[in-house]
Biopython code that builds the backbone (N, CA, C, O; Angstrom):
import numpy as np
from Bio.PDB.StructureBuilder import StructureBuilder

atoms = [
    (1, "UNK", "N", (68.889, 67.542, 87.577)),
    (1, "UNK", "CA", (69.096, 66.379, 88.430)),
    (1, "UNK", "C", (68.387, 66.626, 89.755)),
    (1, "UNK", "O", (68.628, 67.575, 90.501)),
    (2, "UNK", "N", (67.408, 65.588, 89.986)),
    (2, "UNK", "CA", (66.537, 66.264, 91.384)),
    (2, "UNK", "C", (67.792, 65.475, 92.366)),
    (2, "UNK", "O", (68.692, 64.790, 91.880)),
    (3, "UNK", "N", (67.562, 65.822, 94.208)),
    (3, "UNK", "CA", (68.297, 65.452, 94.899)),
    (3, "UNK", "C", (68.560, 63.993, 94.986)),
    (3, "UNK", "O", (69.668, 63.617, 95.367)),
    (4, "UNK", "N", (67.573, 63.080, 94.644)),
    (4, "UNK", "CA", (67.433, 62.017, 95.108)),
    (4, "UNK", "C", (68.003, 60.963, 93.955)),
    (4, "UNK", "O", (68.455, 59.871, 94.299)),
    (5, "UNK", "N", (67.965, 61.248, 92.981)),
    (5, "UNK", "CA", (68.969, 60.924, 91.927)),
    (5, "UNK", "C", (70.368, 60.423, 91.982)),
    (5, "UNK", "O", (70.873, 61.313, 92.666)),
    (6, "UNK", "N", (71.200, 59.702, 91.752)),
    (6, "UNK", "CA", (72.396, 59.539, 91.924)),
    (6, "UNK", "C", (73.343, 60.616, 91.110)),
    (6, "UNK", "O", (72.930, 61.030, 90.027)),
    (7, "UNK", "N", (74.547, 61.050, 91.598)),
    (7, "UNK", "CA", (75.439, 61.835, 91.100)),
    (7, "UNK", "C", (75.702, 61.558, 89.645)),
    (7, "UNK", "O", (75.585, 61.999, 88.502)),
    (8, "UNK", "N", (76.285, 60.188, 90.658)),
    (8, "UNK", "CA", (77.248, 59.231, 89.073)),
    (8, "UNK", "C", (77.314, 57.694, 89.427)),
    (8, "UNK", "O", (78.120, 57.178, 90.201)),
    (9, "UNK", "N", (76.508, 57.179, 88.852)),
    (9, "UNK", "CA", (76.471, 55.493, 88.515)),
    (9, "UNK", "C", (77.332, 55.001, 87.143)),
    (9, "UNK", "O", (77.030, 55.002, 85.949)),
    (10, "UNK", "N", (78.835, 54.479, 88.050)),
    (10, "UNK", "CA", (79.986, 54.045, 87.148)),
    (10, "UNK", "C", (79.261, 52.217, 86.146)),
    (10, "UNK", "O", (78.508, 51.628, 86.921)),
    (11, "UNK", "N", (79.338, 51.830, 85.449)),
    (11, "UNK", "CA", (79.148, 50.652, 84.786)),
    (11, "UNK", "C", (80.249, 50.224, 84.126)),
    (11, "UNK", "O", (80.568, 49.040, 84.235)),
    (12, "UNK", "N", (80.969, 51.052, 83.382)),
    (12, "UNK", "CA", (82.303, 50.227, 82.680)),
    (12, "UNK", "C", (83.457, 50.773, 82.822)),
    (12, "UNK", "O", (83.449, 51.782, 83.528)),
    (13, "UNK", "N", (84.676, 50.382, 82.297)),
    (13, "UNK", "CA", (85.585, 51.307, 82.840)),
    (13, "UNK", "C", (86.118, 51.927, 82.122)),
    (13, "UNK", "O", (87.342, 51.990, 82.235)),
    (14, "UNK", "N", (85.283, 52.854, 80.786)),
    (14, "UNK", "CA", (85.546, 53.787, 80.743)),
    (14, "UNK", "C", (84.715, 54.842, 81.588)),
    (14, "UNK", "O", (85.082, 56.010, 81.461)),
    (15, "UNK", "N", (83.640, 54.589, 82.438)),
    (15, "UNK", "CA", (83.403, 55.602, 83.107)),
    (15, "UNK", "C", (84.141, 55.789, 83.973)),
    (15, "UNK", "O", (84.160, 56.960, 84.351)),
    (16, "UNK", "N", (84.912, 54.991, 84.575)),
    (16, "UNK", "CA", (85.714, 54.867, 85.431)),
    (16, "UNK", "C", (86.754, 55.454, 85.196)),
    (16, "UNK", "O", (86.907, 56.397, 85.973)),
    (17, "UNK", "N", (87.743, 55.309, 84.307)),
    (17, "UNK", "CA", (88.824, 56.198, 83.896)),
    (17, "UNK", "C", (88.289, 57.741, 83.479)),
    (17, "UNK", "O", (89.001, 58.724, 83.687)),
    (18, "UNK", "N", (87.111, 57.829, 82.939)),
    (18, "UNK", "CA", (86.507, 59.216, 82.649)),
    (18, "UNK", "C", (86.829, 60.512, 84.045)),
    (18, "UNK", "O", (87.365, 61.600, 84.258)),
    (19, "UNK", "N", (85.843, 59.118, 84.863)),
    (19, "UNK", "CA", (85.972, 59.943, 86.243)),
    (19, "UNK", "C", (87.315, 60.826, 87.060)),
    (19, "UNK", "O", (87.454, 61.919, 87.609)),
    (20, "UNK", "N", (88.363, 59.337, 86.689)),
    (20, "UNK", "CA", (89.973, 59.409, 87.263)),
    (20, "UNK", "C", (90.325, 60.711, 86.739)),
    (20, "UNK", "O", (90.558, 61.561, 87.598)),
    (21, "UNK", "N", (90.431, 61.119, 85.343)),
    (21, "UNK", "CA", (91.035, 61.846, 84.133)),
    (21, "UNK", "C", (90.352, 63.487, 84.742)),
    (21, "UNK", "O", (90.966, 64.537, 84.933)),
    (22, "UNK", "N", (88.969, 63.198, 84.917)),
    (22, "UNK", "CA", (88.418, 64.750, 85.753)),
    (22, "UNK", "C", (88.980, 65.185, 86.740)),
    (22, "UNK", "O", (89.480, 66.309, 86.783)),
    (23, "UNK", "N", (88.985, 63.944, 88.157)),
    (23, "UNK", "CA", (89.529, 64.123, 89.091)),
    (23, "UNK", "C", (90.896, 64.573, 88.840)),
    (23, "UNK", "O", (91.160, 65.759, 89.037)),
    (24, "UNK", "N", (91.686, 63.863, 88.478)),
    (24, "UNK", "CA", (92.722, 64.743, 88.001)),
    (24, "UNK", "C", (92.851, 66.121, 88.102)),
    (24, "UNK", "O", (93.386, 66.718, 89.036)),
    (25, "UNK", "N", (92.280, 66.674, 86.983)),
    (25, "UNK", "CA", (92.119, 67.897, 86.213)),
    (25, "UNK", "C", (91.723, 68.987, 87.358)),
    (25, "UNK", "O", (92.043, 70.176, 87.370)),
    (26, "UNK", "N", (90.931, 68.268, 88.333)),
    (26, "UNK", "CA", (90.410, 69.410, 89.383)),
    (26, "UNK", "C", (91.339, 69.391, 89.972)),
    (26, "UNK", "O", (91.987, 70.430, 89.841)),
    (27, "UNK", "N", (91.787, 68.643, 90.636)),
    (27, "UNK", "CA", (92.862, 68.384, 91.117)),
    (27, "UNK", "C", (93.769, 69.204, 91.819)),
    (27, "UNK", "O", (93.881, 69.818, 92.880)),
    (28, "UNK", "N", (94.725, 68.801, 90.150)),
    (28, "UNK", "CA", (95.528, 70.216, 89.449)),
    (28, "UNK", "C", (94.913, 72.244, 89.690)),
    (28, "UNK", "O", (95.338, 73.321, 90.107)),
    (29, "UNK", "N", (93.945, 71.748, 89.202)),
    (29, "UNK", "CA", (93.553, 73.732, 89.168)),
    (29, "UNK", "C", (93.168, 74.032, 90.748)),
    (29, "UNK", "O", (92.694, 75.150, 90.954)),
    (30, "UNK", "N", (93.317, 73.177, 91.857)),
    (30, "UNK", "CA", (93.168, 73.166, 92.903)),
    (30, "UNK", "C", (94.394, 73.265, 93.478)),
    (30, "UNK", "O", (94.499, 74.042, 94.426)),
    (31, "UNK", "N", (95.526, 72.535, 93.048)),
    (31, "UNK", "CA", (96.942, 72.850, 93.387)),
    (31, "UNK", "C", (97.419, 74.096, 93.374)),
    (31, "UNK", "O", (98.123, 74.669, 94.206)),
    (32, "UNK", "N", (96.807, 74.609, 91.973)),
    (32, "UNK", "CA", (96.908, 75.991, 91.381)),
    (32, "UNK", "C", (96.313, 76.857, 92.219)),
    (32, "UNK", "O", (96.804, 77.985, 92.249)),
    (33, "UNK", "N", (95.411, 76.641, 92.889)),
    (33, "UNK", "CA", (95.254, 77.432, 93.994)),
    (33, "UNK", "C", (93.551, 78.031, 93.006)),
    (33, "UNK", "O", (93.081, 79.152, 93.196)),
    (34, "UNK", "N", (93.199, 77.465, 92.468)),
    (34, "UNK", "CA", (92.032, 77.921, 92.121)),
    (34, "UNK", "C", (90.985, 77.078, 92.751)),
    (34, "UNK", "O", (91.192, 75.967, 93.239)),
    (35, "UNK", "N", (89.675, 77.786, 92.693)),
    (35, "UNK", "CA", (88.467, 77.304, 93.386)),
    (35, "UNK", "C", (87.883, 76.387, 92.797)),
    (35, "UNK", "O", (87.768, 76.655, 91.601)),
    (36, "UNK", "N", (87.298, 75.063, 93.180)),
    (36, "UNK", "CA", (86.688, 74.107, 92.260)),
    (36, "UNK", "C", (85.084, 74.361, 92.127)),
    (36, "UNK", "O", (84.348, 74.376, 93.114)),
    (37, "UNK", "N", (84.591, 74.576, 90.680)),
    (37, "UNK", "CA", (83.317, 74.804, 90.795)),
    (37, "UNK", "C", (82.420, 73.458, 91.273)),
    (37, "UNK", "O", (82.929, 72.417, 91.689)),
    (38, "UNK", "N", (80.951, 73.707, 91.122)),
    (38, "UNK", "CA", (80.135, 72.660, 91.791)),
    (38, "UNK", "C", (80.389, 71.286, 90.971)),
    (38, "UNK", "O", (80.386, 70.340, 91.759)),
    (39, "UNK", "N", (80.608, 70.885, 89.634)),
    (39, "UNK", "CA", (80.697, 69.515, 89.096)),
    (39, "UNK", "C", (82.566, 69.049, 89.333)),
    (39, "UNK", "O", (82.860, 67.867, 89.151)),
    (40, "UNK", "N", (83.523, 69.907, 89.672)),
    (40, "UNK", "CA", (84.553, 69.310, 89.814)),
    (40, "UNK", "C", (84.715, 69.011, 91.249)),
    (40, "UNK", "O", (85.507, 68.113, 91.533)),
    (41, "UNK", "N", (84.021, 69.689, 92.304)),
    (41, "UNK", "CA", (84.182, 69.109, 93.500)),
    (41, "UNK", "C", (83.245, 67.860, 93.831)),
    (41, "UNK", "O", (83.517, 67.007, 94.675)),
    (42, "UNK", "N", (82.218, 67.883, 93.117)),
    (42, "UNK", "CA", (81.618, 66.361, 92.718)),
    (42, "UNK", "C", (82.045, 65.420, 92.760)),
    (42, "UNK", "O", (81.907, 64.563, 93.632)),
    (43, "UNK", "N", (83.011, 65.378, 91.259)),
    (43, "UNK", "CA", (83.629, 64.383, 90.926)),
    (43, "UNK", "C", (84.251, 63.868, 91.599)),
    (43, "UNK", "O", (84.033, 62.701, 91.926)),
    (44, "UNK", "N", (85.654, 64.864, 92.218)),
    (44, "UNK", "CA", (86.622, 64.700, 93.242)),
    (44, "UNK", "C", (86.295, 64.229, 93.979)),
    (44, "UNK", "O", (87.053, 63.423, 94.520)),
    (45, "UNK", "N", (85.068, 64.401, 94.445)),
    (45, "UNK", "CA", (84.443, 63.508, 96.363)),
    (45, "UNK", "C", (83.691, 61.852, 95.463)),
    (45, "UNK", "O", (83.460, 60.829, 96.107)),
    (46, "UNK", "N", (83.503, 61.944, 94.332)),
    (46, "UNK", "CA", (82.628, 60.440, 93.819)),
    (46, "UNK", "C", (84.045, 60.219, 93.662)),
    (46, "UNK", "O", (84.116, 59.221, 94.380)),
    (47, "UNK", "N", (85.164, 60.392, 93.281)),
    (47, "UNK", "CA", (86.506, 59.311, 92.505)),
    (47, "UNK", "C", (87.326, 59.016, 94.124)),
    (47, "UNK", "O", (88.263, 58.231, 94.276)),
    (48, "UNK", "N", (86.717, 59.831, 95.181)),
    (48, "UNK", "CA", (86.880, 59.493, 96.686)),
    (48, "UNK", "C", (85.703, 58.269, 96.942)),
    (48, "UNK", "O", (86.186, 57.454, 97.728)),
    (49, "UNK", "N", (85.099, 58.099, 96.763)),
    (49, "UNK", "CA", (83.774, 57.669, 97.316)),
    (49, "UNK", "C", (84.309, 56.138, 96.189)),
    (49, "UNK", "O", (84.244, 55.128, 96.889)),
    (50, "UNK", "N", (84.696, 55.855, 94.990)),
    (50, "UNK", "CA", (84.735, 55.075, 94.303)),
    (50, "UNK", "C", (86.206, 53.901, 94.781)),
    (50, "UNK", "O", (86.343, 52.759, 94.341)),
    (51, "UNK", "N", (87.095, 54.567, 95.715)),
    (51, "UNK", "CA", (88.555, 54.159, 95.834)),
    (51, "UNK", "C", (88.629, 53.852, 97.103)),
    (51, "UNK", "O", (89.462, 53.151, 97.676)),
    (52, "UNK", "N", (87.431, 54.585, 97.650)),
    (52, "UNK", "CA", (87.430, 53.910, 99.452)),
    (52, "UNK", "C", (86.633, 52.378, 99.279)),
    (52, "UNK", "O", (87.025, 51.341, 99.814)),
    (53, "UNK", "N", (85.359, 52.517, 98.353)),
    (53, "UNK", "CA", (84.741, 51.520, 98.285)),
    (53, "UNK", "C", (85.247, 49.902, 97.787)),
    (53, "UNK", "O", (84.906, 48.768, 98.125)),
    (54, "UNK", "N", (86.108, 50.392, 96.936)),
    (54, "UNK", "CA", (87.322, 49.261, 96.189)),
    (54, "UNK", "C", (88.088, 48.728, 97.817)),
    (54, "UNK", "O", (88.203, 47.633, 98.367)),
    (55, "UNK", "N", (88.484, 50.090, 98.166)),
    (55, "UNK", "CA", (89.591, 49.379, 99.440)),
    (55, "UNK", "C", (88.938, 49.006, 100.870)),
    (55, "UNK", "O", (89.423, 49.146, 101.993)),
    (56, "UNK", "N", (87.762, 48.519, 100.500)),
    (56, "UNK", "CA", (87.286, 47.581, 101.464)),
    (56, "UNK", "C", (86.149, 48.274, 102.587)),
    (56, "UNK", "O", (85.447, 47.718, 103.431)),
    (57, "UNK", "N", (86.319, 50.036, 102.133)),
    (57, "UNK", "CA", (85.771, 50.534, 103.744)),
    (57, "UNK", "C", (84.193, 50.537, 103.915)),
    (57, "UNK", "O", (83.309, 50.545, 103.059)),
    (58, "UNK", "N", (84.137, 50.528, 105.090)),
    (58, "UNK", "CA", (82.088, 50.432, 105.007)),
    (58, "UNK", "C", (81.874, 52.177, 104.563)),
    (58, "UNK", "O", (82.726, 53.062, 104.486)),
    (59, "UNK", "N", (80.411, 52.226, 104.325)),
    (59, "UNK", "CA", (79.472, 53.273, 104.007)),
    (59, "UNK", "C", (80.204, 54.159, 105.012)),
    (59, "UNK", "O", (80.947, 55.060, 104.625)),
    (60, "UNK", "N", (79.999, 53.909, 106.263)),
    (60, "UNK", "CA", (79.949, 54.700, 107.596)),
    (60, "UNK", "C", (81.894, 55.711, 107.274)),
    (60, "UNK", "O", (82.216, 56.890, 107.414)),
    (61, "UNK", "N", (82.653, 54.517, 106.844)),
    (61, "UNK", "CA", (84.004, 55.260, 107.038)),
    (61, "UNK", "C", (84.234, 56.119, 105.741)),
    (61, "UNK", "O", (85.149, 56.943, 105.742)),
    (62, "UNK", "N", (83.402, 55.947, 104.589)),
    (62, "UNK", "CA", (83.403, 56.722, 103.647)),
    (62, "UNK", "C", (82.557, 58.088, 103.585)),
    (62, "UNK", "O", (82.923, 59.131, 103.043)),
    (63, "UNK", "N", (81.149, 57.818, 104.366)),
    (63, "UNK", "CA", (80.246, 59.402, 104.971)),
    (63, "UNK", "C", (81.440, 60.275, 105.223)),
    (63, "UNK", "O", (81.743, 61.186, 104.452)),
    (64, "UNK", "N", (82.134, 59.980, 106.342)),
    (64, "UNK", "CA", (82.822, 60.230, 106.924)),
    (64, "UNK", "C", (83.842, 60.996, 106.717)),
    (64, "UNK", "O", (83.945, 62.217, 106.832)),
    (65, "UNK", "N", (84.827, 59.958, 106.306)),
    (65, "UNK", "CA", (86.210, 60.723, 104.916)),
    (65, "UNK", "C", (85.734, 61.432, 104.231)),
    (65, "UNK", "O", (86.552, 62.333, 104.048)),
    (66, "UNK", "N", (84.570, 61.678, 103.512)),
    (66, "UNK", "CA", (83.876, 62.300, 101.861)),
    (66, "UNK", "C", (84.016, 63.588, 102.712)),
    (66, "UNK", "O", (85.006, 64.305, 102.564)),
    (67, "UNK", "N", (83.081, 63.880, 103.564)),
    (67, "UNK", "CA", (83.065, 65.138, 104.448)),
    (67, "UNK", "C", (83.914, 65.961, 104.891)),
    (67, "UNK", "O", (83.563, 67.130, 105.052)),
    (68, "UNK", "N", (85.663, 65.416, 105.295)),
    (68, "UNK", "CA", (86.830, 65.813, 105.150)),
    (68, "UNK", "C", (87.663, 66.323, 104.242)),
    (68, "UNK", "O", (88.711, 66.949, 104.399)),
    (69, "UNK", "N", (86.813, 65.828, 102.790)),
    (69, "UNK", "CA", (87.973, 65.896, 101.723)),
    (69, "UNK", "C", (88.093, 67.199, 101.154)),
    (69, "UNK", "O", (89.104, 67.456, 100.500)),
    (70, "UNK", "N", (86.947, 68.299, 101.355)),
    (70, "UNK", "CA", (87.443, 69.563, 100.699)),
    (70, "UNK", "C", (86.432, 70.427, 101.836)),
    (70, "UNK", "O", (85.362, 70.134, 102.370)),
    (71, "UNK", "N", (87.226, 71.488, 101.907)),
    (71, "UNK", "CA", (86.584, 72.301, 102.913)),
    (71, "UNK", "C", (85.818, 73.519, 101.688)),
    (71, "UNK", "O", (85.950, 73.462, 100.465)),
    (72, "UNK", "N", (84.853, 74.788, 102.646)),
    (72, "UNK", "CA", (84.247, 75.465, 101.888)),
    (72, "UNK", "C", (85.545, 76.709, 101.034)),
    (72, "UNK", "O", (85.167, 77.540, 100.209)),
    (73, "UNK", "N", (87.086, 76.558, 101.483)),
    (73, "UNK", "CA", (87.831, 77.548, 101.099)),
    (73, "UNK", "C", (88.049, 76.725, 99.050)),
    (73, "UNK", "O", (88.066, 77.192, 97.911)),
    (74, "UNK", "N", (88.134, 75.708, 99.524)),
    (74, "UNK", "CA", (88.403, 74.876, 97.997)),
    (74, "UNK", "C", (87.690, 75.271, 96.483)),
    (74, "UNK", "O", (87.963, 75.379, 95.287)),
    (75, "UNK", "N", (86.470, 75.414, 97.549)),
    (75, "UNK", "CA", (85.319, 75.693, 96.052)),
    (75, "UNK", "C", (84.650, 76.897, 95.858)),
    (75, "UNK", "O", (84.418, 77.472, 96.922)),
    (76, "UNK", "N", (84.257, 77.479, 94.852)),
    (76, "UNK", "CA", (83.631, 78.463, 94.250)),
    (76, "UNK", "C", (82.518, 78.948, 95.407)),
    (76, "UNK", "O", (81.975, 78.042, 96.039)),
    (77, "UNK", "N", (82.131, 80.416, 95.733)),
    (77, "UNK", "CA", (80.991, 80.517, 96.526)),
    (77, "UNK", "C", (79.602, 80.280, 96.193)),
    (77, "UNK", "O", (79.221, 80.664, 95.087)),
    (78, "UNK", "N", (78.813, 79.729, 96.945)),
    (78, "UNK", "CA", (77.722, 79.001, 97.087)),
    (78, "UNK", "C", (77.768, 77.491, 96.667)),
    (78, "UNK", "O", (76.671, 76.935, 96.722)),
    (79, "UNK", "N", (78.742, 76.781, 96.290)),
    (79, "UNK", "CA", (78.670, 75.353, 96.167)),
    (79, "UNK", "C", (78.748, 74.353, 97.738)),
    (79, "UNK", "O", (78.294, 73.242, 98.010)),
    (80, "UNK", "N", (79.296, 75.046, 98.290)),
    (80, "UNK", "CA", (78.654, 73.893, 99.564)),
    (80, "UNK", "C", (77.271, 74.023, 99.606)),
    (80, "UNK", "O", (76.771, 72.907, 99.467)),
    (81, "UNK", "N", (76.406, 74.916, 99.740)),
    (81, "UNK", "CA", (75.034, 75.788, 100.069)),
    (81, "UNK", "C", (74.128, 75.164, 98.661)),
    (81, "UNK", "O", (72.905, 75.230, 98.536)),
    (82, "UNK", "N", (75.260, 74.455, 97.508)),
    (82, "UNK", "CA", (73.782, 74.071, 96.559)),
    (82, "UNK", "C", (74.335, 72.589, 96.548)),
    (82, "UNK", "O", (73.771, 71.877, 95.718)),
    (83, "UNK", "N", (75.425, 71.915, 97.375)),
    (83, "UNK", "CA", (75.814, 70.112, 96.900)),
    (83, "UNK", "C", (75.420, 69.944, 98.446)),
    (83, "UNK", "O", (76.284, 69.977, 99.322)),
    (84, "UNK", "N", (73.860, 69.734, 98.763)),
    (84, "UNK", "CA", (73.179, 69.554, 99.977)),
    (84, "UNK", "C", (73.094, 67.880, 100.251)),
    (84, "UNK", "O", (72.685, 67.271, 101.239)),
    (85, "UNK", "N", (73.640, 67.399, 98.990)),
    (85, "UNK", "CA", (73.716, 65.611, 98.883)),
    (85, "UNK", "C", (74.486, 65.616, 97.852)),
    (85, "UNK", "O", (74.672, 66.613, 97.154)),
    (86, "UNK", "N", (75.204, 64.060, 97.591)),
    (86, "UNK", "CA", (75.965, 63.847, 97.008)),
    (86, "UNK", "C", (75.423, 61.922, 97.198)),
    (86, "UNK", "O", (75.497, 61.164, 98.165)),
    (87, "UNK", "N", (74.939, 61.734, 95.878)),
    (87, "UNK", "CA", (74.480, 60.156, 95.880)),
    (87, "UNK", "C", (75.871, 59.457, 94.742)),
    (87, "UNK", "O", (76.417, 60.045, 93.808)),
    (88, "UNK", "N", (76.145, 57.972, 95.279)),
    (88, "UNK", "CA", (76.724, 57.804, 94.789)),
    (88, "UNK", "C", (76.600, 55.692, 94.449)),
    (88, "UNK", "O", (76.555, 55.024, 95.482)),
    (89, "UNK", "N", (76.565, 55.003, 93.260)),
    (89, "UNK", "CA", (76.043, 53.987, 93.295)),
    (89, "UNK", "C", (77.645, 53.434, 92.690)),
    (89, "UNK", "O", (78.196, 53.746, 91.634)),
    (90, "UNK", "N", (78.168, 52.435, 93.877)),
    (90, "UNK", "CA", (79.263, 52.088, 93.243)),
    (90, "UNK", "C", (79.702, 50.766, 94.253)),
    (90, "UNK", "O", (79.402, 50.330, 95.364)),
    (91, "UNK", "N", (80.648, 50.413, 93.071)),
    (91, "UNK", "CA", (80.920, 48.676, 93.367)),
    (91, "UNK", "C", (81.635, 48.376, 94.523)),
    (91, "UNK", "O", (82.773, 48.597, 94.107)),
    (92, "UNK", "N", (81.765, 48.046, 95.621)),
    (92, "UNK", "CA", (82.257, 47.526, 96.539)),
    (92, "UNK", "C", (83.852, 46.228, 96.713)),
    (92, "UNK", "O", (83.972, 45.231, 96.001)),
    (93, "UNK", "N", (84.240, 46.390, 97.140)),
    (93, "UNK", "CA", (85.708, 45.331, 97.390)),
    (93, "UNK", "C", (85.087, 43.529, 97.017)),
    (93, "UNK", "O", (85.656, 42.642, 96.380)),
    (94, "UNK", "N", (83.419, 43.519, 97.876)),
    (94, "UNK", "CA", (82.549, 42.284, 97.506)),
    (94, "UNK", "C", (82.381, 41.964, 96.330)),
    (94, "UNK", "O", (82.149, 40.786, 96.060)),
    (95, "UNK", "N", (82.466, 43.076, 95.191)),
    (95, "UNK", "CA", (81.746, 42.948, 94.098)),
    (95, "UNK", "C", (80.168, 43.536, 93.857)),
    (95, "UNK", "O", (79.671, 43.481, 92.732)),
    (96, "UNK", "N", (79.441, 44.091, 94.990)),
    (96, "UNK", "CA", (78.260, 44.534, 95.462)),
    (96, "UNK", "C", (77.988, 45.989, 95.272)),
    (96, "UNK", "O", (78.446, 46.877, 95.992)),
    (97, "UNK", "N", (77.133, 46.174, 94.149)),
    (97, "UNK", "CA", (77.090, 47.473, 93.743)),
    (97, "UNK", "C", (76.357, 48.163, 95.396)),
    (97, "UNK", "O", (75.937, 47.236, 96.088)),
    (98, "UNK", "N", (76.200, 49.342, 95.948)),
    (98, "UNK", "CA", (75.809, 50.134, 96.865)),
    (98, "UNK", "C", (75.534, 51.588, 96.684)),
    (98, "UNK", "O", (76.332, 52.391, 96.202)),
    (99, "UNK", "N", (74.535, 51.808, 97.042)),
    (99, "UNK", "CA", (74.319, 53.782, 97.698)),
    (99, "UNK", "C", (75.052, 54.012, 98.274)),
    (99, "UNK", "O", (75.137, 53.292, 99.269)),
    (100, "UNK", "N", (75.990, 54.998, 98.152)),
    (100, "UNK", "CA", (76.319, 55.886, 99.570)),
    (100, "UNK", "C", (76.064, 56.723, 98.997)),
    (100, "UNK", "O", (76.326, 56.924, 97.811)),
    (101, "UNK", "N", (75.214, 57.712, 100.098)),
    (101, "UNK", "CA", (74.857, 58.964, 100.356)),
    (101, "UNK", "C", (75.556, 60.080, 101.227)),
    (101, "UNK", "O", (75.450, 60.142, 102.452)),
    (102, "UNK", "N", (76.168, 60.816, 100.567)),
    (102, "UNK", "CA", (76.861, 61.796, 101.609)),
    (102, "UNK", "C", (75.992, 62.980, 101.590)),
    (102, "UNK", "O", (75.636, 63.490, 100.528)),
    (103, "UNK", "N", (75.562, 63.531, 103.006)),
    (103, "UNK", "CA", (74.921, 64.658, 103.188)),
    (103, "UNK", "C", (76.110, 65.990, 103.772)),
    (103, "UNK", "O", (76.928, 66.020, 104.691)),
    (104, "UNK", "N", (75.717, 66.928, 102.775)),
    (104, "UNK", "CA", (76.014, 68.424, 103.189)),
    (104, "UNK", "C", (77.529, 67.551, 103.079)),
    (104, "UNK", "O", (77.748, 67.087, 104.198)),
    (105, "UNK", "N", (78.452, 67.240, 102.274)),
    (105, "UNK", "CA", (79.604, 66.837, 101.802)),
    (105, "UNK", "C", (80.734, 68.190, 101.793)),
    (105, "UNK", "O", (81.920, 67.867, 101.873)),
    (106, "UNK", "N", (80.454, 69.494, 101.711)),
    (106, "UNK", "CA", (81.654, 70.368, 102.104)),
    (106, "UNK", "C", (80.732, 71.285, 103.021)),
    (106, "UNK", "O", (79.650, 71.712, 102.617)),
    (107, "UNK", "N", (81.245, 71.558, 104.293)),
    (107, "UNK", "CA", (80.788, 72.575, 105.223)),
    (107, "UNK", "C", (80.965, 73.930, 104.460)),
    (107, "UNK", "O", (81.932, 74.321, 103.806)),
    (108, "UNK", "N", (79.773, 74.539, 104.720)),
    (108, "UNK", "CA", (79.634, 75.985, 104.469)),
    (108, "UNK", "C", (80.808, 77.059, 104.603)),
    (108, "UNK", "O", (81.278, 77.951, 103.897)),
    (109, "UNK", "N", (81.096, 76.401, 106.151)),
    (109, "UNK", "CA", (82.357, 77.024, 106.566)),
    (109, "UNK", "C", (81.806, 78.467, 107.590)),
    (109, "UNK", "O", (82.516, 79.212, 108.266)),
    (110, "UNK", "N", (80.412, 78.499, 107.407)),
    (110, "UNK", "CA", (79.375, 79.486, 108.029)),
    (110, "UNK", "C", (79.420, 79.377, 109.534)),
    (110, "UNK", "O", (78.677, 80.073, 110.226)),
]
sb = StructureBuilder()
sb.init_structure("model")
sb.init_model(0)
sb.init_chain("A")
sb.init_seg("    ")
for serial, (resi, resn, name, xyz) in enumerate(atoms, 1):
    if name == "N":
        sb.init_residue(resn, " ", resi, " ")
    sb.init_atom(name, np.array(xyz, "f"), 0.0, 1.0, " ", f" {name:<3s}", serial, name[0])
structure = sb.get_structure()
């Protein structure tokens, strides 16, 4: 997947529940106190990125939140240092599919 690529472009809703069912799952092994590797902290920040966009918020308040949602203690070492973007193409509260792009989405913590 080069950078410029989208993560995950949802179309029906089983991708949509696909997504929920992962998020989940990381979730959980995150409760557990385990580290999320690079595709479950993905997900977790796109099924963020998919639920802000439903509840109305602009691009700007979702950059934003996405960047908050897991720090570098959450995930496996070197996954902040290789999820340098995080593209994401998803439907809006309008009905209006959109990019959001989150850059450098978990701090290094460096």
């Amino acid at each position: 997947m080069s950078m410029h690529e989208p993560f995950f472009s949802f179309s029906s809703k089983d991708d949509e529940v696909m997504i929920q069912y992962a998020t989940q799952d990381a979730l959980r092994k995150k409760s557990f106190g385990a580290k999320l590797n690079y595709k479950e902290a993905g997900i977790v920040i796109c099924w963020h990125i998919i639920e802000q966009a439903r509840k109305g918020k602009t691009i700007k308040q979702i950059t934003d939140s996405s960047r908050k949602l897991l720090q570098a203690d959450d995930v496996m070492i070197g996954v902040p240092e290789i999820m340098q973007k995080l593209v994401v193409n998803v439907q809006f509260k309008d009905g209006k599919t959109r990019q959001v792009v989150v850059e450098n989405p978990i701090e290094s913590g460096e």
